[in-house]
C-alpha positions in Angstrom: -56.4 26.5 52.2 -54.8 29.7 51.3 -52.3 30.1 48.3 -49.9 32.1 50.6 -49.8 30.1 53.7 -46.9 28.7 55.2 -47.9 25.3 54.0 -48.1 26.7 50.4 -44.9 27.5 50.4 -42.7 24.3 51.7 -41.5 22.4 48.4 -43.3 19.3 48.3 -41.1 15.8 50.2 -38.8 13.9 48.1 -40.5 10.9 48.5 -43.7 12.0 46.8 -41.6 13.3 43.5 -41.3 10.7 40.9 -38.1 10.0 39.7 -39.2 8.6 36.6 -38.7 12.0 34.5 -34.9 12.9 35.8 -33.4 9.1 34.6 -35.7 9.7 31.1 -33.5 13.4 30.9 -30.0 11.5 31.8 -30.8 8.7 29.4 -31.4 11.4 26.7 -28.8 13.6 27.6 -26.3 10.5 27.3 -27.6 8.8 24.2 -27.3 12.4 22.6 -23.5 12.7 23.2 -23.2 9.4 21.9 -25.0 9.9 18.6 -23.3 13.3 18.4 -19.7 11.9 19.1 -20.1 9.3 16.2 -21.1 12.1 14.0 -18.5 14.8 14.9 -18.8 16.9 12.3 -15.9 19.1 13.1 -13.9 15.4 12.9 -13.1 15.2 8.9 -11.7 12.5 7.5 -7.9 13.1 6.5 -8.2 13.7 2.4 -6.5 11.1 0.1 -3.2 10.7 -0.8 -2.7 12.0 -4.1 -0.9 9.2 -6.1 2.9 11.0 -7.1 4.2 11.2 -10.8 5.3 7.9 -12.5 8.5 9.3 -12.2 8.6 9.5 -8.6 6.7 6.7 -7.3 9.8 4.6 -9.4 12.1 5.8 -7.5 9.7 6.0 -3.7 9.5 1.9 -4.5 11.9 -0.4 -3.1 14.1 -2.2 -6.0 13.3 -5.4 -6.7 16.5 -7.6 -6.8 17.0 -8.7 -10.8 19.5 -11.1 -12.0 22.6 -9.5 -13.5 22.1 -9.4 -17.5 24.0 -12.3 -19.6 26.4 -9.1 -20.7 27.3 -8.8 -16.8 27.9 -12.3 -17.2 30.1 -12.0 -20.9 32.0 -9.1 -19.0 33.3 -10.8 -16.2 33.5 -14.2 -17.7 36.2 -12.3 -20.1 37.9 -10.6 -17.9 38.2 -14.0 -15.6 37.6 -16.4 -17.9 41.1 -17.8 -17.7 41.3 -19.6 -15.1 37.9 -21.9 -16.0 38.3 -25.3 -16.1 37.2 -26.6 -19.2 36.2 -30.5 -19.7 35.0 -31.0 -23.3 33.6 -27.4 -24.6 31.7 -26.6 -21.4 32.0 -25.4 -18.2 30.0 -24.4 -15.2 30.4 -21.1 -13.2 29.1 -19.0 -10.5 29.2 -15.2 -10.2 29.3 -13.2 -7.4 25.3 -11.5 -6.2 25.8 -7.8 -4.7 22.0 -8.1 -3.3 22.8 -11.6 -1.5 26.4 -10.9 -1.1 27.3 -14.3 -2.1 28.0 -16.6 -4.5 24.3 -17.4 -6.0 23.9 -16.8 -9.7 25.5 -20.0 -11.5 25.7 -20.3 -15.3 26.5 -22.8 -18.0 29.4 -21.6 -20.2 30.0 -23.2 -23.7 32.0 -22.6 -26.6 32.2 -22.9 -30.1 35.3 -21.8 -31.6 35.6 -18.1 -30.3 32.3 -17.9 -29.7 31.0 -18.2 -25.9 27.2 -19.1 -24.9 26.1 -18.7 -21.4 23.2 -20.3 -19.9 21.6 -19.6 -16.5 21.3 -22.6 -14.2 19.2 -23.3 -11.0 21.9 -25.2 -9.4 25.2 -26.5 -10.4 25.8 -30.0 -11.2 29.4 -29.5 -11.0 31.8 -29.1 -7.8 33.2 -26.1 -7.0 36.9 -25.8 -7.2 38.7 -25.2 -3.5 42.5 -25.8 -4.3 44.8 -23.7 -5.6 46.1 -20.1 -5.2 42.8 -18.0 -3.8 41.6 -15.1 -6.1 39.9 -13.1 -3.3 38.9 -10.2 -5.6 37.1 -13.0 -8.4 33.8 -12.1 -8.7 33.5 -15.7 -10.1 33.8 -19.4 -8.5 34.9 -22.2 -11.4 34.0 -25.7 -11.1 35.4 -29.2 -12.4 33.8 -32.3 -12.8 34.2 -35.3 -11.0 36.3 -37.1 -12.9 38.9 -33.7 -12.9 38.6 -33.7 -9.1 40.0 -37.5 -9.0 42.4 -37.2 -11.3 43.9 -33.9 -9.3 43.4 -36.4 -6.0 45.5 -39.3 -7.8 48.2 -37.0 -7.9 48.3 -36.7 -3.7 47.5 -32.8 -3.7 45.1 -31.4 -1.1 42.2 -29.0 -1.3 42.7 -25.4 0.6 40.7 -25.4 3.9 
């Protein structure tokens, strides 16, 4: 047969091509993206945060509630001290917490002549006192002991609801 006969020129059927070498392309073709989207180099990593000056990262950080120092505690105590109820040298208190916003930070109070020691407490063992005029402003509450409490009661007073 002839090179430039009709025949020559048909393209051969589809059925006689293999398809063998067009999935082998696609399968390369795909795997390459892949491999070349996990490497990306145009995709950089966003560079680290350089740590700020001492100074600063103080005051970025949240504060961290603290207890009021005793000399909070002295201030107010002689400002209000007053109205404590006293049984022997020693009494039992409870200042006001701006962070809670309640009544949470209770102390010991005792005295020695003019001198006044405070001691922080993790509870009261004490009642606290609900009778009488109402100090709204007090940034303390006072307490009484039991004994007080039924000796106010004997007397046929009430507590303040």
């Amino acid at each position: 047969m002839d090179d430039f006969s009709p025949a020559g020129n048909r393209p051969p059927s589809a059925a006689s091509l293999s398809k063998t070498p067009s999935w082998i392309t696609l399968g390369f073709l795909v795997g390459g993206a892949f491999v070349l989207s996990l490497w990306a180099p145009w995709r950089k990593a966003p560079p680290a945060p350089t740590p700020p000056m001492p100074h600063v990262r103080a005051a970025l950080e949240p504060a961290k509630p603290r207890p009021p120092q005793l000399t909070t505690v002295e201030a107010v105590f002689a400002a209000w001290g007053e109205h404590a109820v006293w049984s022997g040298d020693t009494t039992e208190i409870v200042l006001w917490n701006e962070q809670s916003r309640a009544f949470d930070l209770p102390y010991e109070v005792r005295r020695r002549g003019d001198t006044l020691y405070f001691r922080s407490l993790t509870s009261l063992t004490r009642r606290v006192i609900n009778r009488g005029k109402p100090m709204p402003e007090c940034p303390l509450q006072f307490t009484e002991t039991e004994e007080q409490y039924r000796e106010w009661l004997e007397h046929g007073r009430k507590e303040r609801k």
